[in-house]
DOTIDO-204106 format. One record per residue (C-alpha): residue in three letters; x, y, z. Coordinates in steps of 0.05 Angstrom, whole numbers, padded with zeros to 5 digits, always signed. Layout:
residues N
ALAXYZ...
***
This chain:
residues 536
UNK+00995-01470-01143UNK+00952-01411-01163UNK+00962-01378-01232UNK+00901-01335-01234UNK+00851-01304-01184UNK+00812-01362-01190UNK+00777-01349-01130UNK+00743-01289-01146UNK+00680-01303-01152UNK+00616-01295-01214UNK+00575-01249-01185UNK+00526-01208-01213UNK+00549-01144-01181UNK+00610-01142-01222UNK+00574-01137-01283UNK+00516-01089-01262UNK+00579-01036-01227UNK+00604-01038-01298UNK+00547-01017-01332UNK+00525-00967-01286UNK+00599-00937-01287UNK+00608-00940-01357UNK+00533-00916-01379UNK+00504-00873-01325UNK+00463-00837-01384UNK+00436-00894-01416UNK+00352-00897-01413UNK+00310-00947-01377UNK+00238-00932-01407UNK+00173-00966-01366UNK+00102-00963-01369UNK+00071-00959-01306UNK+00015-00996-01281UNK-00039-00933-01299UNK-00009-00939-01373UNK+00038-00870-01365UNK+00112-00872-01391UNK+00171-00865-01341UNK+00241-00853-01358UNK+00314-00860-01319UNK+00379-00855-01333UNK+00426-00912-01304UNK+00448-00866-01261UNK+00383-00857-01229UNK+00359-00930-01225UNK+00419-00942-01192UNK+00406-00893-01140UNK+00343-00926-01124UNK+00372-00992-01132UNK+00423-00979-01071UNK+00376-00955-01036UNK+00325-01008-01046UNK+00381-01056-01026UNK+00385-01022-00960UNK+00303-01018-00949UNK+00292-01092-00954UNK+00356-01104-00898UNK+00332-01053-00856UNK+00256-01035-00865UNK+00234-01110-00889UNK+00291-01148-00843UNK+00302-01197-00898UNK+00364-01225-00889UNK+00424-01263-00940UNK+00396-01325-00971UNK+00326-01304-00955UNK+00267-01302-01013UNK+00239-01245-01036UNK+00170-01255-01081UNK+00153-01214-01138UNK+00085-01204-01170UNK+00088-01155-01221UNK+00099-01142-01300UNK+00160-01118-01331UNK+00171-01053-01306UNK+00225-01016-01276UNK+00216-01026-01210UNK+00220-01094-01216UNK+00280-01098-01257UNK+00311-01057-01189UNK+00289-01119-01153UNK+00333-01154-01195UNK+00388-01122-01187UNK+00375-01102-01114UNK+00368-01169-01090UNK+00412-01203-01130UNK+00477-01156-01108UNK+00466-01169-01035UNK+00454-01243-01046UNK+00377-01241-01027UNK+00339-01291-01075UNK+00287-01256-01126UNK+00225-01305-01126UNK+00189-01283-01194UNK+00117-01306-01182UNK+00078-01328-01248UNK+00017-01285-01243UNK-00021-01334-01294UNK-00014-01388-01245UNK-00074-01413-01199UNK-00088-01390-01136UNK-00073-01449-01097UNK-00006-01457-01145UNK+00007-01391-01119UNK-00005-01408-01046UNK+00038-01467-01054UNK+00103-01430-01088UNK+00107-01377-01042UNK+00103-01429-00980UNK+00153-01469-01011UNK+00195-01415-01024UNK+00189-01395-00958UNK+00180-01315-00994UNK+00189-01254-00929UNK+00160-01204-00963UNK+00127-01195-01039UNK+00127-01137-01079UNK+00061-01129-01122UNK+00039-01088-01183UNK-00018-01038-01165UNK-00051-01071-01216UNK-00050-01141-01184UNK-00071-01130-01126UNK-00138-01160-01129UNK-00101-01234-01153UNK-00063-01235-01090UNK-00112-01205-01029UNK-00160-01261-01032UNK-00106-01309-01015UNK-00055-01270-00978UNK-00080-01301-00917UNK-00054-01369-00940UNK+00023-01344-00947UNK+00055-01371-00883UNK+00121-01335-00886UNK+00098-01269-00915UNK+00112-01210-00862UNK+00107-01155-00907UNK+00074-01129-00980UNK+00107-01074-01019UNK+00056-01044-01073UNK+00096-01020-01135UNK+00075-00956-01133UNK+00071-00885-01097UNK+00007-00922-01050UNK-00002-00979-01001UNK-00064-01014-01009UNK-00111-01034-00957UNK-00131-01098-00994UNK-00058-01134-00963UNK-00035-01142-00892UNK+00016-01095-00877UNK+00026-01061-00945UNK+00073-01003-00954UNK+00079-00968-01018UNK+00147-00983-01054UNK+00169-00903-01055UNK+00151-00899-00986UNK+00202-00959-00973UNK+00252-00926-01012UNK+00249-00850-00983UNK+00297-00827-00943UNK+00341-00880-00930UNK+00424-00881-00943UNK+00433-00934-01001UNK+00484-00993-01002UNK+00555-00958-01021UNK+00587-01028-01036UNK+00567-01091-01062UNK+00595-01153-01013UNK+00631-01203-01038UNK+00584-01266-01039UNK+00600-01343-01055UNK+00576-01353-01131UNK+00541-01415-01109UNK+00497-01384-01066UNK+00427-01378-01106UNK+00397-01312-01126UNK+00336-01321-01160UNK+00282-01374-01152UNK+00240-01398-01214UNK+00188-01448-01215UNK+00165-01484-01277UNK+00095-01477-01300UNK+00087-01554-01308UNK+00018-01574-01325UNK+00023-01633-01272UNK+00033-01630-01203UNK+00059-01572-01163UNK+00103-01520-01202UNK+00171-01549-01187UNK+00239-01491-01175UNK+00296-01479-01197UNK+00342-01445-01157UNK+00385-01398-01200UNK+00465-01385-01174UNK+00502-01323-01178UNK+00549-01363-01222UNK+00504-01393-01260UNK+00471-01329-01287UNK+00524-01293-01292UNK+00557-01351-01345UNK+00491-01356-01386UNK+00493-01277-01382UNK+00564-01277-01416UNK+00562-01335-01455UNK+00493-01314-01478UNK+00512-01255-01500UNK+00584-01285-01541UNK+00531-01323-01579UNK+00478-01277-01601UNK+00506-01196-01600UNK+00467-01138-01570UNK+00506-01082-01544UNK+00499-01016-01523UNK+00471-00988-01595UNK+00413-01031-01572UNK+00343-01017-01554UNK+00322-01079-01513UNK+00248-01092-01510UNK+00234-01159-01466UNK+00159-01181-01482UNK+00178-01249-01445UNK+00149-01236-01376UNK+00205-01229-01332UNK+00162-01280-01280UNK+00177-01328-01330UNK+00249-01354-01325UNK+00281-01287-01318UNK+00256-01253-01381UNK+00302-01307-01415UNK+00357-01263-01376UNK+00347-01202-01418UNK+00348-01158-01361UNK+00419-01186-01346UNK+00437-01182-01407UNK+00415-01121-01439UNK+00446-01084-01373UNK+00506-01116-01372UNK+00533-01086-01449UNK+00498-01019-01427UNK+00432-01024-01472UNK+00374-00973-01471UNK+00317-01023-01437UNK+00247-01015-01454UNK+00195-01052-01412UNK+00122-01051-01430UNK+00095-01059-01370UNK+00019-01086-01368UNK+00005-01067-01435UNK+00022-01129-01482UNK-00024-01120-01537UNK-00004-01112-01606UNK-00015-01046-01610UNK+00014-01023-01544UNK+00072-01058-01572UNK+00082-01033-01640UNK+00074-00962-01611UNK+00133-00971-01566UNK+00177-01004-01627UNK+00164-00940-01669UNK+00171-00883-01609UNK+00215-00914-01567UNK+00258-00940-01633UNK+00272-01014-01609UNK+00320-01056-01641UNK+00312-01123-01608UNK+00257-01160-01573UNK+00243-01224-01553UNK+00174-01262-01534UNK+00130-01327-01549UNK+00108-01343-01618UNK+00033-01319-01607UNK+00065-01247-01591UNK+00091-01247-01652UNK+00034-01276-01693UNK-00011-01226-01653UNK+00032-01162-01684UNK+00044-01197-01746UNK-00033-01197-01760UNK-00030-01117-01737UNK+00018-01100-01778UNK-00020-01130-01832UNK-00081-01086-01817UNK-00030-01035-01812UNK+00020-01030-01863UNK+00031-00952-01840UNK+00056-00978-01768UNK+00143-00962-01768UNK+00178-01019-01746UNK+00240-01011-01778UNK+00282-01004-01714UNK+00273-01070-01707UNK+00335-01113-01736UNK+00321-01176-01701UNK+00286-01213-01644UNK+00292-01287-01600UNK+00233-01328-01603UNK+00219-01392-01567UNK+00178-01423-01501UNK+00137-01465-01564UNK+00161-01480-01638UNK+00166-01421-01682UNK+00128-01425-01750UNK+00164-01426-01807UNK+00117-01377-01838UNK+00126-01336-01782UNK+00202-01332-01793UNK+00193-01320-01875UNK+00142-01264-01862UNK+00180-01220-01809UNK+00242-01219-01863UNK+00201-01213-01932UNK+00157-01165-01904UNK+00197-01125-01847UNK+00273-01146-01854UNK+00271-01170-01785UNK+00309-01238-01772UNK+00268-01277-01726UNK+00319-01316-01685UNK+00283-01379-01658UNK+00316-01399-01587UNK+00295-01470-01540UNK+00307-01477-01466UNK+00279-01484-01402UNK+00267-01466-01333UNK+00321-01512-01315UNK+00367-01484-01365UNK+00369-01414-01330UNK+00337-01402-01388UNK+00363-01403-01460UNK+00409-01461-01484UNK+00402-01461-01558UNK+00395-01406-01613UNK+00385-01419-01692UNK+00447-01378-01713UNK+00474-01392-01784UNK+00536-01412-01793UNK+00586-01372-01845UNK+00582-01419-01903UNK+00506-01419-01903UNK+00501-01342-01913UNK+00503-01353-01992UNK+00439-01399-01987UNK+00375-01381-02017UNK+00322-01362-01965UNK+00286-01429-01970UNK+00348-01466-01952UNK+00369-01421-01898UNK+00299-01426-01865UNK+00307-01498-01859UNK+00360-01478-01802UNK+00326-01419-01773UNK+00267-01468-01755UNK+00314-01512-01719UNK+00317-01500-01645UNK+00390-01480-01674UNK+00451-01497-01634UNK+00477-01508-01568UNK+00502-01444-01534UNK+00585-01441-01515UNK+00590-01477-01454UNK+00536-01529-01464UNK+00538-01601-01489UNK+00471-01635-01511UNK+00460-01711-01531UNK+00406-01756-01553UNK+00383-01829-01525UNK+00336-01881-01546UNK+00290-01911-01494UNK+00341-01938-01455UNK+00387-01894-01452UNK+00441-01916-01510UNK+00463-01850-01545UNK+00440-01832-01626UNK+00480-01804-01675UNK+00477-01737-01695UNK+00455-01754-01767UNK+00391-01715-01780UNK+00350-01777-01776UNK+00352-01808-01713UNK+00305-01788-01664UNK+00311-01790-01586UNK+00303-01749-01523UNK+00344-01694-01514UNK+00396-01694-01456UNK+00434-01634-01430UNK+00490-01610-01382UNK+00543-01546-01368UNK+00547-01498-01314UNK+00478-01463-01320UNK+00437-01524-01320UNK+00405-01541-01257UNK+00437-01605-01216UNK+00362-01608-01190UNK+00294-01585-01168UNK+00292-01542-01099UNK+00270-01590-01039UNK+00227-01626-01093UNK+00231-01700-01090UNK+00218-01712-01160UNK+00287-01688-01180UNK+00309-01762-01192UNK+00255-01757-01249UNK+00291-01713-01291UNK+00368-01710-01270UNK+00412-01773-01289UNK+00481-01779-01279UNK+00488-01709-01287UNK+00456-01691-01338UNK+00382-01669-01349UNK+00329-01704-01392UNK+00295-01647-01425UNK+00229-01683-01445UNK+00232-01656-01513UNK+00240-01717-01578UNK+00295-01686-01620UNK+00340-01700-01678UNK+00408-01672-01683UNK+00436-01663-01746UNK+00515-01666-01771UNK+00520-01597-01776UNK+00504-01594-01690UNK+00424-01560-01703UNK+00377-01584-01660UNK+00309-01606-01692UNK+00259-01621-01636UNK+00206-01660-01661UNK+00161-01655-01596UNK+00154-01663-01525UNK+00157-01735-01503UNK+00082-01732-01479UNK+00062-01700-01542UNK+00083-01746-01598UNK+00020-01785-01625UNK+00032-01855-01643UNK-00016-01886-01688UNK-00008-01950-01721UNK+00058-01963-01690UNK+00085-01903-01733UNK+00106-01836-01699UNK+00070-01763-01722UNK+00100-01702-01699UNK+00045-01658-01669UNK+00098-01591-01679UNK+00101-01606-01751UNK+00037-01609-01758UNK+00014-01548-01726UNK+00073-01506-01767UNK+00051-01533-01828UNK-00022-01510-01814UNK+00001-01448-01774UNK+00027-01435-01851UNK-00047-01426-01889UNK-00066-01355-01892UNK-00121-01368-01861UNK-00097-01399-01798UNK-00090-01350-01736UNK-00058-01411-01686UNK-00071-01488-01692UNK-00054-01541-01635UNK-00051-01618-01651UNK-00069-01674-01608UNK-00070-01742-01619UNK-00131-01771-01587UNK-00158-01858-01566UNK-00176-01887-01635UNK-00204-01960-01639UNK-00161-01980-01690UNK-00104-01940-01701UNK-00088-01926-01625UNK-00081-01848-01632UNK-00096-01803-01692UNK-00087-01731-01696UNK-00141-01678-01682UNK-00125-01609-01696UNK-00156-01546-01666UNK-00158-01489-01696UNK-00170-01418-01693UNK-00185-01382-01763UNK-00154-01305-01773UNK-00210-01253-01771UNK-00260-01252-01827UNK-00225-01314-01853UNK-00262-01370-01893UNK-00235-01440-01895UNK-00263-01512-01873UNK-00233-01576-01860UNK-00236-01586-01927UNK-00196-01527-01957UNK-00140-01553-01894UNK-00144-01630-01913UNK-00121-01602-01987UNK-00069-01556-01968UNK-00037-01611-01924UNK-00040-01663-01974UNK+00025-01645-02011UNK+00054-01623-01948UNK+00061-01683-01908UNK+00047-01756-01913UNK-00016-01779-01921UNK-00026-01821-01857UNK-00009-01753-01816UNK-00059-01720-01838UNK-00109-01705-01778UNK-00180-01748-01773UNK-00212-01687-01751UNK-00209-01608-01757UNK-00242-01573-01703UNK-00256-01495-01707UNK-00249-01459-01634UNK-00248-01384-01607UNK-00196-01396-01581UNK-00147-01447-01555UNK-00119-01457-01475UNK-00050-01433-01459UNK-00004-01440-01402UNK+00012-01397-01355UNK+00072-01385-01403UNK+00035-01378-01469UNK+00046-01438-01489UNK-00018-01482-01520UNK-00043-01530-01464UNK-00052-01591-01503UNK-00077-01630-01430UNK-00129-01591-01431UNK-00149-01601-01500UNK-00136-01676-01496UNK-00186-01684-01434UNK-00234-01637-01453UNK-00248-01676-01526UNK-00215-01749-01503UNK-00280-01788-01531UNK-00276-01741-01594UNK-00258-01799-01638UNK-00286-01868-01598
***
């Protein structure tokens, strides 16, 4: 018996007609590769959209199901890739561009990518090794040129020109995938994730039921969108008909603030460092007018909780911290208040907003011990964090370490958590990160938020490192704000009535600067090899 039209399917298409019927004059703003401004209606992109569409069938030959790689910023040209490709049910492979060269190499051969579209800017990253792409018959360059640098290049308005567009968008099966994103792990190849038409249209929705934008919105996404999607803002922000802003190559605090003020942005969303990076502008420029700017998501590493007081004593600006991952197409929990917290002081209500928050509609999270027997939510016992619904991957794309990480349907995260009785998510670290010392566990996270908290602290990373006694201790690294004085010392004070005593790090150790991920993230491997005899 059929009640409803069940059998229509979740496709992407549905939501981007909308939105293009609905707001043909609402602005997509981009800043091109040479730093100039661009600007479109709806209307427009989706003229070039259709027509894009058409150019990949019939000038590139790529066919249904087949890869298509991206290697470019967030622009619009590659948010018509997104839509392009994901209409006709090609699959939009969004190449990390802070990967290595031979990670490179190996994604786009496992992918299997027909053609890859490059920023004019990047060129010189992919030439020396676009030998090494097997499957690769063509490369688009993002721009009004081809470049001579790639095999068979042909610039992207060239492609384009003069060519009838795609009138309809078919009717694909919401299984089939439409986007391919590969995790940035810091072991081993990068592993994918193959995104479904259903499943990114549900996180779209259900995304979007959770934490409001709408078409009174400016959307500026800072997360790159070769990095799980943009978090999906691109989706997202089309789908309700939002003004989009993408900054294209130009990430630095300044490049940013200027588009918040002329551009008037009202939500954003990007790594902590982003936000610690404008934070420290805006400092050394209290003239700089942010006050478009009601809100933004914040995630891919723990959000200080000085970061989240100073955006709302300073600027108004509610910092909304988010967790997820690759494999959870990408966002799966947002620190929302609930109603009866609203009448909270600050300091109470920021002991929520530094959660990882709660699970989005849709998805159901647990936590298990060692072997496997579920915790209670009570606030105190800790565990890894498990997690299933109908936007979390089933597994890893022809990897045979899926086994590794999905069990009995569900997916083991990696992250330590706690999970309170009001449902927020606490993460106390990644499994590999916790530091045991003496038997007793220290959370690294809490650690580097307390210190992240000092005035005088631009970022801090802590690792626990061999010890002849204790096992592991803590180290932390540390890189001071500009012009700032402080020493180990002044830090081993300001943690003492912080956090216990035994947590407090053997040694402090002043850098430049410390290594990130291809995701912005701090790459505590690399720290924990490069000083592993620190403490022996």
């Amino acid at each position: 018996m059929t009640h409803m039209q069940d059998d229509f399917p979740l496709l992407l298409s549905t939501l981007y007609q909308r939105a293009v019927d609905l707001y043909p004059k609402q602005e997509i703003v981009s800043v091109e590769s040479d730093r100039s401004l661009v600007r479109f209606t709806y209307a427009e992109v989706d003229d070039r959209v259709r027509r894009l569409a058409a150019a990949v069938a019939e000038r590139l030959g790529v066919d249904q199901g087949k890869p298509v790689g991206t290697f470019a910023w967030n622009n619009v040209r590659h948010h018509e890739l997104y839509w392009a490709l994901a209409n006709t049910g090609r699959i939009c492979h969004t190449i990390n561009i802070r990967l290595f060269a031979d990670q490179i190499v190996y994604i786009v051969n496992h992918a299997e990518d027909e053609a890859i579209f490059v920023d004019p800017d990047l060129v010189p990253l992919l030439a020396p090794i676009a030998e090494k792409f097997e499957t690769v018959r063509h490369f688009v360059v993002m721009g009004p040129s081809a470049d001579d640098r790639l095999p068979n290049s042909i610039a992207y308005e060239d492609l384009i020109a003069g060519i009838d567009g795609v009138e309809e968008w078919p009717l694909l099966d919401e299984a089939s995938p439409m986007m391919f994103c590969y995790t940035s792990g810091t072991t081993g190849n990068p592993k994918g994730v193959a995104y479904t038409q259903r499943s990114t249209y549900l996180h779209t929705v259900s995304g979007l039921a959770n934490f409001h934008i709408g078409p009174n919105d400016n959307v500026l996404p800072v997360v790159p969108m070769f990095h799980a999607a943009a978090w999906g803002y691109p989706f997202a922000a089309t789908t309700v008909g939002a003004k989009i802003t993408y900054p294209g190559p130009d990430l630095t605090p300044e490049g940013l603030v200027r588009l918040f003020s002329q551009e008037k942005v009202t939500f954003s969303a990007g790594v902590p460092t982003v936000w610690l990076g404008i934070q420290q502008y805006l400092e050394a420029h209290p003239e700089a007018d942010v006050s478009s700017l009601r809100a933004f998501l914040c995630g891919g590493s723990a959000v200080p909780r000085a970061l989240i007081d100073w955006y709302w004593k300073n600027k108004g600006i509610l910092v909304q911290q988010g967790w997820g991952m690759t494999e959870t197409n990408p966002v799966a929990s947002v620190a929302t208040l609930k109603p009866h917290m609203e009448d909270w002081d600050w300091e109470r209500k920021l002991d929520y907003l530094e959660t990882a928050g709660l699970p989005l509609p849709g998805l159901q999270v647990k936590i298990v011990d060692d072997e496997g027997n579920e915790l209670p939510h009570d606030g105190e016992a800790f565990g890894e964090l498990l997690i299933r619904g109908p936007w979390v991957a089933a597994e890893y794309y022809k990897d045979s370490r899926s086994p590794q990480s999905f069990v009995e349907g569900w997916l083991r995260t990696g992250d330590v958590c706690k999970i309170d009785p009001e449902g927020y998510i606490r993460i106390t670290d990644r499994a590999k990160d916790v530091i045991k010392s003496g038997g007793e566990w220290i959370s690294s996270i809490d650690l580097e938020n307390t210190l992240m908290a000092h005035p005088a602290v631009s970022e801090a990373t802590v690792v626990g490192l061999k010890h002849p006694k204790w096992q592991e201790r803590p180290v932390a690294f540390v890189v001071k704000t500009p012009n700032a004085d402080v020493d180990a010392d002044d830090l081993r004070a300001f943690l003492a009535d912080r956090v216990a005593k035994w947590w407090i790090p053997d040694e402090f150790v002043f850098v430049d600067e410390i290594p990130k991920t291809g995701t912005g993230k701090f790459d505590k491997k690399v720290v924990r090899d490069q000083y592993a005899d620190l403490l022996l």
